[in-house]
C-alpha positions in Angstrom: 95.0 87.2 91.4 92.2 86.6 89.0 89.5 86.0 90.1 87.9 84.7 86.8 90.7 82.4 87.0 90.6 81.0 90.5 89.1 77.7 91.7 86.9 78.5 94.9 87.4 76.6 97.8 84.5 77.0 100.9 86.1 77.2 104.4 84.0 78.6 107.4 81.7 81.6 106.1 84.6 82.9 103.5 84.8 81.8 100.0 88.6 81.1 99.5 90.3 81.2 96.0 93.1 79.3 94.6 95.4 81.1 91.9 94.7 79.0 88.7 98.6 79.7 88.3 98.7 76.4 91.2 99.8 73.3 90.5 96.5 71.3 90.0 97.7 68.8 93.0 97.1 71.2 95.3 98.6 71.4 98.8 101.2 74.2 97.5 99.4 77.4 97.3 98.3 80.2 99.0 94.4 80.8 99.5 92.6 84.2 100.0 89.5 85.5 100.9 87.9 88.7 100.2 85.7 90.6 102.8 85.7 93.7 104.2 89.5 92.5 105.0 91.7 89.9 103.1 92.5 87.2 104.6 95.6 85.2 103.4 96.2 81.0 104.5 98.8 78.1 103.1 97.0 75.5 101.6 98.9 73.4 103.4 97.8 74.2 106.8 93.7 74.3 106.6 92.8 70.4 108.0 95.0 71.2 110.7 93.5 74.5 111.5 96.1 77.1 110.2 96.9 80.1 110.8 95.0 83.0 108.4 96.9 85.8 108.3 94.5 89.1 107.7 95.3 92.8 106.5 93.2 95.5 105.1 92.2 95.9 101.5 94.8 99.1 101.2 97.9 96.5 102.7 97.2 94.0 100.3 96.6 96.6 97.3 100.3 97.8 98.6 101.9 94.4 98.3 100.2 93.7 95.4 102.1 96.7 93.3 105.6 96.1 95.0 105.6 91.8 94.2 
């Protein structure tokens, strides 16, 4: 993702990011944070509480290069 790009969205104490490659609707996307982990969530899901799903910088640098 780009971050240059992204449209921030503030949840809790993370700073989530929206692809700018999202429909500008919203509700389809997926969100991430950065920290000292990643931490992934569907758009879909955060008034309801969702799940965030959360993997180390060197799993999402993995996925990044196979997608």
């Amino acid at each position: 993702m780009n971050m240059q790009d992204a449209s921030r969205q503030s949840c809790s104490d993370l700073c989530w990011f929206t692809s700018s490659y999202s429909s500008g609707a919203g509700g389809e996307c997926v969100e991430v944070a950065l920290d000292a982990a990643v931490h992934v969530r569907d758009s879909k899901c955060v008034a309801q509480g969702g799940a965030v799903l959360k993997v180390g910088s060197a799993a999402w640098t993995a996925l990044l290069k196979t997608i």
